[in-house]
C-alpha positions as a Python dict, from the first residue, in 0.01 Angstrom:
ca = {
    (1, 'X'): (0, 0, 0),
    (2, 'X'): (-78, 101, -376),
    (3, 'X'): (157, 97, -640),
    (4, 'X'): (140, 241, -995),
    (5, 'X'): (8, -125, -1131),
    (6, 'X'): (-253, -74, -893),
    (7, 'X'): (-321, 241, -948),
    (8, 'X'): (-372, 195, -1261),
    (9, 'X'): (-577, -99, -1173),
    (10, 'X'): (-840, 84, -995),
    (11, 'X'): (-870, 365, -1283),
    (12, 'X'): (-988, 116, -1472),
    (13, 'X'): (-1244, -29, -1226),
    (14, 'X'): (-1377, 341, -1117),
    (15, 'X'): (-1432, 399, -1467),
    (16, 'X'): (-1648, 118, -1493),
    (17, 'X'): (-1818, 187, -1233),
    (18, 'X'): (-1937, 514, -1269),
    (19, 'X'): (-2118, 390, -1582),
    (20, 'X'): (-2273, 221, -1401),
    (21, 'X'): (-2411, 416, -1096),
    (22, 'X'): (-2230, 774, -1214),
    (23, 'X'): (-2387, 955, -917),
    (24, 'X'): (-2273, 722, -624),
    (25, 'X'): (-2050, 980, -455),
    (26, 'X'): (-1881, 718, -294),
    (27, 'X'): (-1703, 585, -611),
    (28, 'X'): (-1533, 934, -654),
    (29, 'X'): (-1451, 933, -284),
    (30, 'X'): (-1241, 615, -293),
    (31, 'X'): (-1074, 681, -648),
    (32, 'X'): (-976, 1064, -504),
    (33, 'X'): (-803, 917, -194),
    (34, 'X'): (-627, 669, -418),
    (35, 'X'): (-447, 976, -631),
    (36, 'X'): (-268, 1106, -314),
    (37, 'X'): (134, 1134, -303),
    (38, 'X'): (129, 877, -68),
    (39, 'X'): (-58, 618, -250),
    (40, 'X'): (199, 704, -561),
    (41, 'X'): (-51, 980, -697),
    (42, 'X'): (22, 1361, -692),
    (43, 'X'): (-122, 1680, -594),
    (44, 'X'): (-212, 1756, -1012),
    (45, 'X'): (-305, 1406, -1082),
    (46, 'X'): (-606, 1534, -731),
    (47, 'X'): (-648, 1870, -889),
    (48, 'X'): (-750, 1693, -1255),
    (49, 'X'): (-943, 1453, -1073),
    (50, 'X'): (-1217, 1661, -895),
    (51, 'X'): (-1193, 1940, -1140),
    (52, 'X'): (-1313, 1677, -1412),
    (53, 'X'): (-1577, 1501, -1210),
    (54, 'X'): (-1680, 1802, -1012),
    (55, 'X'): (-1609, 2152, -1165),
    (56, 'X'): (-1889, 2107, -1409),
    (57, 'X'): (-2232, 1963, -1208),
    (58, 'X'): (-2403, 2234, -1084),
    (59, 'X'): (-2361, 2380, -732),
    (60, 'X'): (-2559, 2191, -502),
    (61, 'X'): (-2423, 1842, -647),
    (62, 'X'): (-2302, 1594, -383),
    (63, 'X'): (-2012, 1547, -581),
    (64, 'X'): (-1882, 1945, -539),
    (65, 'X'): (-1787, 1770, -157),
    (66, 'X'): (-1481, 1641, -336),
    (67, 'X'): (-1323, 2004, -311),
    (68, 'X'): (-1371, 1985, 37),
    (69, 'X'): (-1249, 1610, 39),
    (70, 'X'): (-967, 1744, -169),
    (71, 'X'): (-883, 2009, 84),
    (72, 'X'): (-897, 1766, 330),
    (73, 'X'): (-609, 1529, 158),
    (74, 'X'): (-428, 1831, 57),
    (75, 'X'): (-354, 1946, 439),
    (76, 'X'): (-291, 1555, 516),
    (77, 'X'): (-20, 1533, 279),
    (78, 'X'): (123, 1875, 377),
    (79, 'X'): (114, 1738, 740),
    (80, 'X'): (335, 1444, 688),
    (81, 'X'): (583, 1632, 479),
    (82, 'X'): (581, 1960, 767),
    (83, 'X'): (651, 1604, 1018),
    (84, 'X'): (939, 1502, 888),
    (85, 'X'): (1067, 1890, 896),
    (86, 'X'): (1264, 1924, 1209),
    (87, 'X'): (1358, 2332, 1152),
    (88, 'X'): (1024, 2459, 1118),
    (89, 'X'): (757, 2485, 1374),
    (90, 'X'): (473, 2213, 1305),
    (91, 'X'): (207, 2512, 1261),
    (92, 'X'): (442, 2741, 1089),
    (93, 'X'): (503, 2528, 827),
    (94, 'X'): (184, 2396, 741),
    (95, 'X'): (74, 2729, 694),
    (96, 'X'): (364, 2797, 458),
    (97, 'X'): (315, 2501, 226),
    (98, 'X'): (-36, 2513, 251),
    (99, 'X'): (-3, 2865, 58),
    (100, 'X'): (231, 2704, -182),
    (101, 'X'): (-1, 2410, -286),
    (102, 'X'): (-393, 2498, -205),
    (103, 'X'): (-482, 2724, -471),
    (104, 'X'): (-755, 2998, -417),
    (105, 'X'): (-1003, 2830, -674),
    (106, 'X'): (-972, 2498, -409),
    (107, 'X'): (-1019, 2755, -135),
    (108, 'X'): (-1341, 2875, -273),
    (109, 'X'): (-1468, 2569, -426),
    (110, 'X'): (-1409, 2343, -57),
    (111, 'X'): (-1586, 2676, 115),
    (112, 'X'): (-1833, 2692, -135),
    (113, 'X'): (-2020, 2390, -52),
    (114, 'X'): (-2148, 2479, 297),
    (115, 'X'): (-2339, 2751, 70),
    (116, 'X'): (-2619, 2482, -57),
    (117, 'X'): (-2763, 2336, 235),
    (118, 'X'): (-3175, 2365, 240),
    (119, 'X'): (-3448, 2241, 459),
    (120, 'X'): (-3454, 1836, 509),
    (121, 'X'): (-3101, 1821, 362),
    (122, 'X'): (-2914, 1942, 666),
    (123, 'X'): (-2878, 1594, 844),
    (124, 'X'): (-2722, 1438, 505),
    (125, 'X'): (-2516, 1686, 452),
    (126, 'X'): (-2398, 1681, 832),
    (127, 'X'): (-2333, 1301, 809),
    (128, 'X'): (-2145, 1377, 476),
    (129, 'X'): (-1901, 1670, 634),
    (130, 'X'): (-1811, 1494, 933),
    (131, 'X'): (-1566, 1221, 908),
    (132, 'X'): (-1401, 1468, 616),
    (133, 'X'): (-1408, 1767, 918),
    (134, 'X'): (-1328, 1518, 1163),
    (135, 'X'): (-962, 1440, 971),
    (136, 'X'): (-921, 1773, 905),
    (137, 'X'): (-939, 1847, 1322),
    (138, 'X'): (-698, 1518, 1364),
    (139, 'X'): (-444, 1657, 1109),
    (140, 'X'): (-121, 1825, 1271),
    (141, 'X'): (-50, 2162, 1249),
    (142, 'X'): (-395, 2234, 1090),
    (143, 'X'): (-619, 2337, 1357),
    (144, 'X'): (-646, 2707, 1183),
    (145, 'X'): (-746, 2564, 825),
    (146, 'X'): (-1003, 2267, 1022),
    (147, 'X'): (-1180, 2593, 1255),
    (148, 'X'): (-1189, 2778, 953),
    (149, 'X'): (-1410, 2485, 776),
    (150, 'X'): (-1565, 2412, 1096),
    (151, 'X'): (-1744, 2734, 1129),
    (152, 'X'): (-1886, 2784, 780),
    (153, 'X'): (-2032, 2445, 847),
    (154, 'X'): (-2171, 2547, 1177),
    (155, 'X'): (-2338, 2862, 1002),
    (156, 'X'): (-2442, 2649, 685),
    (157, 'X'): (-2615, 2414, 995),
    (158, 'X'): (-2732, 2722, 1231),
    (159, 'X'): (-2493, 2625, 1464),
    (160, 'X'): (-2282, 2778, 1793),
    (161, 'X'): (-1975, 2639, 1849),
    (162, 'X'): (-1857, 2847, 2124),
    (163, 'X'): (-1811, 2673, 2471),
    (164, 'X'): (-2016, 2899, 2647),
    (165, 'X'): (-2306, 2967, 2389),
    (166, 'X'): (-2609, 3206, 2444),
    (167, 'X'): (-2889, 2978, 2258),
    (168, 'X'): (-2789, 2642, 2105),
    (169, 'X'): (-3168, 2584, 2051),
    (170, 'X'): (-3131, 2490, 1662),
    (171, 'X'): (-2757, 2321, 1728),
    (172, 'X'): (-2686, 2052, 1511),
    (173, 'X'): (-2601, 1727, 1691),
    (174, 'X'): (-2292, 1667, 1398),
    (175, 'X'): (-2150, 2032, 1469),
    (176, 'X'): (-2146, 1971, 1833),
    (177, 'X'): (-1973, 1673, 1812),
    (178, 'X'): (-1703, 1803, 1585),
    (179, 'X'): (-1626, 2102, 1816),
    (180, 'X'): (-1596, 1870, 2107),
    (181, 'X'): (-1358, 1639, 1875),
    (182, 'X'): (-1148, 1999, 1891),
    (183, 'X'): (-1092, 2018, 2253),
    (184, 'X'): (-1051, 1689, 2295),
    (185, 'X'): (-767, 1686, 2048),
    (186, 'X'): (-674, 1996, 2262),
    (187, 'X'): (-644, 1757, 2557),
    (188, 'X'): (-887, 2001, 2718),
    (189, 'X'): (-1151, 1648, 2808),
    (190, 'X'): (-1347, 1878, 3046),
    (191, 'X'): (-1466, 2135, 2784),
    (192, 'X'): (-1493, 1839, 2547),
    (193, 'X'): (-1761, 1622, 2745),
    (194, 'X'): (-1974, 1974, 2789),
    (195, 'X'): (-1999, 1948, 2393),
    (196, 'X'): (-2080, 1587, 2369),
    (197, 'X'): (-2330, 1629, 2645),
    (198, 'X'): (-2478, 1881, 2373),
    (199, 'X'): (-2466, 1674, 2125),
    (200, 'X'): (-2669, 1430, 2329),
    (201, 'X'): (-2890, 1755, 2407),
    (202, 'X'): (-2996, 1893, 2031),
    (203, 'X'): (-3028, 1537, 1858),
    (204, 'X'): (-3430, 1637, 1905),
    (205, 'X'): (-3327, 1929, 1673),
    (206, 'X'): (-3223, 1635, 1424),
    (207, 'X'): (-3473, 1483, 1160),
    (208, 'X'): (-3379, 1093, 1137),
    (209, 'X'): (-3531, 872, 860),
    (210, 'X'): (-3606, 633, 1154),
    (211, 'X'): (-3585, 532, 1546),
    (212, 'X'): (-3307, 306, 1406),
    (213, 'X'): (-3051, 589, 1299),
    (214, 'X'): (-3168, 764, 1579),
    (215, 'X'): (-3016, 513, 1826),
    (216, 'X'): (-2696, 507, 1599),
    (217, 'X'): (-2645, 852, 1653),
    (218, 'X'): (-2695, 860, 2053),
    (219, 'X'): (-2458, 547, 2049),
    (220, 'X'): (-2189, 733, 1889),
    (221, 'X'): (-2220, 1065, 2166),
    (222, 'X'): (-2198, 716, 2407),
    (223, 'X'): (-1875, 620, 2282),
    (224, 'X'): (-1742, 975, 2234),
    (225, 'X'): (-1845, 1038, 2611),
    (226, 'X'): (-1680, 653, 2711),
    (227, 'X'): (-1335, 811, 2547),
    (228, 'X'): (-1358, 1111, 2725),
    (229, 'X'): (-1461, 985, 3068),
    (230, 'X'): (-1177, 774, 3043),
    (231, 'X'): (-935, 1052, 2962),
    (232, 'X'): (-1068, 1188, 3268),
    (233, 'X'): (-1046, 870, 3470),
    (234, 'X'): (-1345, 897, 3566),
    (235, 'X'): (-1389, 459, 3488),
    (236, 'X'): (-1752, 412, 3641),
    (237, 'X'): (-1865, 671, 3403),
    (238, 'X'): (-1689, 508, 3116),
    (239, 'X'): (-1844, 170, 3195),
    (240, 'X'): (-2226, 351, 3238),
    (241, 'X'): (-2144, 479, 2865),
    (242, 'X'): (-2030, 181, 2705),
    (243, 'X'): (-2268, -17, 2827),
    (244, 'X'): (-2534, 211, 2673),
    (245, 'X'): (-2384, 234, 2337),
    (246, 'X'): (-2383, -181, 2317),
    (247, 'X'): (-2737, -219, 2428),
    (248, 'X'): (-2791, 61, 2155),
    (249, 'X'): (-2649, -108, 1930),
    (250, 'X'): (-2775, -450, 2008),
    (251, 'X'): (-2581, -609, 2311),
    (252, 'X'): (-2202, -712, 2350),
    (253, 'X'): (-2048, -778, 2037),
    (254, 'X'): (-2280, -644, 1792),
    (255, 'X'): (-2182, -258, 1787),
    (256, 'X'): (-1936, -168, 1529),
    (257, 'X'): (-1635, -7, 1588),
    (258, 'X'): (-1612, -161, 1902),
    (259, 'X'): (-1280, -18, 2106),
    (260, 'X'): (-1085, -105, 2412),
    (261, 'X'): (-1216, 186, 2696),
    (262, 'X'): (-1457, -34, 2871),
    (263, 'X'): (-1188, -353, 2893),
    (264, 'X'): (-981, -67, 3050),
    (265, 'X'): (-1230, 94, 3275),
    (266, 'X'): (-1286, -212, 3439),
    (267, 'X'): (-995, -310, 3470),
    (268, 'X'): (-892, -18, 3656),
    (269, 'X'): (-1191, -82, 3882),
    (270, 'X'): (-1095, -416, 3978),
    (271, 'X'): (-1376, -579, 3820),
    (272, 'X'): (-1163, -849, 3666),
    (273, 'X'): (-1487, -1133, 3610),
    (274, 'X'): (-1603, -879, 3426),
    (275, 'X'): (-1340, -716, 3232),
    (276, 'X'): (-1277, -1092, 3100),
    (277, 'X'): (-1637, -1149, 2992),
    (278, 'X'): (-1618, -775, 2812),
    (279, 'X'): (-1260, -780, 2656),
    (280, 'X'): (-1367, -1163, 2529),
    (281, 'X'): (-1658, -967, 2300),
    (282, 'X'): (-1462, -709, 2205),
    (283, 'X'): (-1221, -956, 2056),
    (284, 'X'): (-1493, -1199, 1930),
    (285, 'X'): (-1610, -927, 1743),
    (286, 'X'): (-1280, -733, 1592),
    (287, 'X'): (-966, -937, 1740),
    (288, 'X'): (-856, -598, 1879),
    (289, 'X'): (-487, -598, 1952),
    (290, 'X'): (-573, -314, 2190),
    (291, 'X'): (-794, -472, 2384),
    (292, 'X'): (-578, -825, 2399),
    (293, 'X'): (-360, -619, 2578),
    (294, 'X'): (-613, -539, 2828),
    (295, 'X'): (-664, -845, 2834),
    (296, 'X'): (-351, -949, 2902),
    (297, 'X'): (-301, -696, 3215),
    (298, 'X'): (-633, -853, 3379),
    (299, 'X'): (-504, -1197, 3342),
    (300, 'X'): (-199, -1108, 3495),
    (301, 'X'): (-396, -900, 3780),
    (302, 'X'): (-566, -1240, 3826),
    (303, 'X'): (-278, -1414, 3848),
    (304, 'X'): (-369, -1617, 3547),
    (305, 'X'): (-7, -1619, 3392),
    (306, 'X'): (-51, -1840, 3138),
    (307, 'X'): (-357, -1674, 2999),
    (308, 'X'): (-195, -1291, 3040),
    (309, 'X'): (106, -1453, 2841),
    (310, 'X'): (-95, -1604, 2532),
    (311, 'X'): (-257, -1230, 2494),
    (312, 'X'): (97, -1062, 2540),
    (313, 'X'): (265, -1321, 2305),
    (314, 'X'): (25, -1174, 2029),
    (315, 'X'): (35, -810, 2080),
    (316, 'X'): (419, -879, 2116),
    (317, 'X'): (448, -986, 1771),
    (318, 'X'): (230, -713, 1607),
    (319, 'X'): (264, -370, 1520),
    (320, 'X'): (26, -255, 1781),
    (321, 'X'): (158, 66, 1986),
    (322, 'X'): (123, -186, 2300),
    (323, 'X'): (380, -398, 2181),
    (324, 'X'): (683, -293, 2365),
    (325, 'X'): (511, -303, 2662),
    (326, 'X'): (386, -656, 2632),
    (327, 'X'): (698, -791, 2520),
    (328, 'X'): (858, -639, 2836),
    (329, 'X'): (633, -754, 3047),
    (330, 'X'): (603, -1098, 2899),
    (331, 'X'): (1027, -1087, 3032),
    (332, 'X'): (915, -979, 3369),
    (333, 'X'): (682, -1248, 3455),
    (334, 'X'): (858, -1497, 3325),
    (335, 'X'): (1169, -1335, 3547),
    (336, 'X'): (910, -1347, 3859),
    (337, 'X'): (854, -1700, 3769),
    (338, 'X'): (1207, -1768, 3821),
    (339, 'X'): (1244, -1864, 3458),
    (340, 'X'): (1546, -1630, 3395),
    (341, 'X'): (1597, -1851, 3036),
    (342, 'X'): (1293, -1783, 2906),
    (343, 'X'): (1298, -1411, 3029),
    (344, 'X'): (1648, -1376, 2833),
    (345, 'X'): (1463, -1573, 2519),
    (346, 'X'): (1136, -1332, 2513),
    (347, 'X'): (1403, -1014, 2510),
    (348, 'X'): (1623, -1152, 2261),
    (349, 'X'): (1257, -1263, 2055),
    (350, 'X'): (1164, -922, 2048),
    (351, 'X'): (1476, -709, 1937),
    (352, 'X'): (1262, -447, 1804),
    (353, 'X'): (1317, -355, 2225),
    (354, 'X'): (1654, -244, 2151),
    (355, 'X'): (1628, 26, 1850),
    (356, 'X'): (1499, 337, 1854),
    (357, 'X'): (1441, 319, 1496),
    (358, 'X'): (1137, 153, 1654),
    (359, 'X'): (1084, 237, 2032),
    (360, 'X'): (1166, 554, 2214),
    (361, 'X'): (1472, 576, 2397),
    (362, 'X'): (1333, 497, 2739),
    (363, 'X'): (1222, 170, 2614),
    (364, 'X'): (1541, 95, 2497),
    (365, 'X'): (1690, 181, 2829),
    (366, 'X'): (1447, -46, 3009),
    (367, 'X'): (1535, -359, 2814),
    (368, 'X'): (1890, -326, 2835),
    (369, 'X'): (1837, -332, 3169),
    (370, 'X'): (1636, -618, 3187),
    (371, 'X'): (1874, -782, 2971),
    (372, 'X'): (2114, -687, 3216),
    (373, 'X'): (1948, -807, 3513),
    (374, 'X'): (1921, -1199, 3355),
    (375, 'X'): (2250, -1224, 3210),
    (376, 'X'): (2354, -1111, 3552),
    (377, 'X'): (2162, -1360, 3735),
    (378, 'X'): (2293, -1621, 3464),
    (379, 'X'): (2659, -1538, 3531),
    (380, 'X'): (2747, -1387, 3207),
    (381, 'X'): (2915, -1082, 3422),
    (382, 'X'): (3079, -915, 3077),
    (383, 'X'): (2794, -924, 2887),
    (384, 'X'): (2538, -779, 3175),
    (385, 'X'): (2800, -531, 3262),
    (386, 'X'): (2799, -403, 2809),
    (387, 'X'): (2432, -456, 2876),
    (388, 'X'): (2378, -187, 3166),
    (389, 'X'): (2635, 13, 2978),
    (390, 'X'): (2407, 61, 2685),
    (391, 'X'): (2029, 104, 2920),
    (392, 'X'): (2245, 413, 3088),
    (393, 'X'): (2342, 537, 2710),
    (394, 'X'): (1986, 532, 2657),
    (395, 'X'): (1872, 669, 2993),
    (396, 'X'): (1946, 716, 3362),
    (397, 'X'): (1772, 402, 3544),
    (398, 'X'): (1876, 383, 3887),
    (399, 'X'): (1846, 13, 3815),
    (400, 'X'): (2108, 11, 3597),
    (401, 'X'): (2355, 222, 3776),
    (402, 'X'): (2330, -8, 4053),
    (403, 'X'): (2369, -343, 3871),
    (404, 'X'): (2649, -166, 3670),
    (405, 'X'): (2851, -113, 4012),
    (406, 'X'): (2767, -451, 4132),
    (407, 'X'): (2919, -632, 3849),
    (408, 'X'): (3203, -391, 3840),
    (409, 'X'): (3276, -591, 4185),
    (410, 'X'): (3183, -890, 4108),
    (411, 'X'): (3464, -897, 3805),
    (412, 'X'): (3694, -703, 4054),
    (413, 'X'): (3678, -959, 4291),
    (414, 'X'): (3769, -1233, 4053),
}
């Protein structure tokens, strides 16, 4: 998180920077995202930025991307104010306050650069655009502003986009990708691995400075294709990709990036020896919470309780959207280990379980009732009984209902 201080800070380190190397596009790139609302910056304090540094070099200047960068923060920041806008459809209002705050010059300007692309320049230019299109596509609500962009750099490129193109002979590898990143985002994984496959397809339309970034390129359609087999379940597929991408890359370990699909593919195959050996690298190389949790699940499959609870224990005490599952399940086998104490510890550990400030309701719901269950089983009737009384406030497990009538008995009968 940045405050003003810092802020302020980094000014003063761009500054002398750019003297230094003032056409290192990257500079600009980092100081622009720094002067967003939600680093403490503002919409005018972006607007004066790229204006200053880019309004003036001439049109085919690296540094007129920062409009489209620009137009890419702008929609991010409208997106997380339209989120936390419950009366106004997500689209709707994006669209509204995207009228309000992207002015036409920034309209042109962003659109403008796609107008400058010659000859042996393409494949920079396409390695420049995408992860800036690529946020634009994962920004909610702004799938019409992201196609828009997405086209003129599929013309600039000589592109088709469409799903069912008449000649993709000159396709762009970059633009192929990006339209695939659209369906998937759509949830529509079918349509999405016909795109990658393209992508795999038209990198011999793509000049690379060497066999080197060629390989970098077909490892990245690898992993795109891993995500989307496995959004398919199709696991065997997932593991053939994976695998690939690493030897690509140099063997397990050494790719970059490195993410938690082929832990879970093999997992879900049963391949357990093996899901240990490849969710070991993966953490080796990144200490992926996300794949620690894999990890933990094939331990447990394995019956290697111990070892599952040392993996749960740390994604249990992380911010990692596997959390609430690990800490529940770190309850369960210690309740299937007949250690009812320690199950009633680990819930009471983790009380994140029981807000929803933090966890959805249904989470809730299911640790009350666990919490039910082992104060039950301990003899503290009254407090299971408020416990089952707050898992049914927060959702209808049959569970509950039952232990709730139970101990309603129990007390009854004295």
């Amino acid at each position: 998180m940045r405050d003003a201080a810092g802020n302020a800070a980094q000014r003063g380190l761009f500054e002398q920077a750019i003297r230094i190397f003032p056409n290192y596009y990257f500079l600009y790139q980092i100081r622009l995202a720094a002067l967003q609302p939600k680093w403490f910056g503002s919409l005018n304090a972006m607007y004066a930025f790229v204006h200053r540094y880019a309004g003036s070099t001439p049109s085919s200047s690296p540094r007129r991307l920062l409009y489209l960068q620009m137009y890419a923060d702008v929609l991010s920041a409208v997106s997380d104010a339209c989120s936390d806008n419950g009366r106004v459809p997500m689209n709707a209002c994006v669209d509204i306050l995207m009228g309000r705050v992207a002015t036409h010059h920034l309209d042109a300007a962003a659109f403008g650069v796609f107008g400058f692309v010659r000859g042996t320049g393409r494949q920079p230019f396409a390695a420049a655009v995408r992860p800036i299109l690529s946020n634009m596509i994962m920004t909610t609500g702004g799938g019409r502003f992201s196609g828009f962009f997405l086209e003129g750099a599929a013309h600039a490129l000589g592109s088709d986009t469409q799903l069912v193109a008449s000649d993709t002979a000159g396709n762009n590898d970059v633009i192929d990708r990006l339209a695939a990143l659209v369906w998937y985002e759509e949830g529509q994984f079918a349509n999405a691995r016909t795109l990658y496959r393209r992508a795999l397809a038209d990198l011999v339309n793509t000049h690379f400075s060497g066999p080197d970034a060629e390989d970098a390129a077909r490892a990245q359609i690898y992993t795109d294709l891993a995500s989307t087999y496995n959004r398919l379940h199709a696991y065997r597929k997932v593991v053939i990709y994976e695998k690939a991408a690493s030897i690509l890359y140099g063997g397990d370990g050494a790719r970059p990036g490195y993410d938690a699909v082929e832990c879970n593919a093999l997992f879900r195959l049963g391949l357990y020896a093996e899901a240990v050996h490849t969710c070991q690298a993966i953490v080796r190389n990144d200490g992926s919470l996300q794949t620690r949790y894999w990890l933990g699940r094939v331990y447990a499959a394995m019956n290697r309780k111990a070892a599952a609870l040392r993996a749960y224990r740390l994604v249990a005490g992380s911010e990692s959207m596997y959390r609430s599952y690990a800490a529940i399940t770190i309850g369960v086998i210690d309740d299937q280990a007949g250690n009812l104490q320690g199950a009633l510890k680990s819930l009471k550990t983790y009380s994140y379980l029981f807000s929803t400030r933090y966890v959805g309701a249904p989470t809730v719901a299911l640790a009350y009732n666990n919490l039910c269950y082992n104060e039950m089983h301990l003899h503290e009737l009254h407090r299971a009984l408020k416990a089952c009384a707050a898992s049914l406030h927060y959702g209808h497990l049959p569970d509950a209902y039952a232990k709730e009538q139970e101990l309603l008995q129990m007390l009854r009968a004295g």
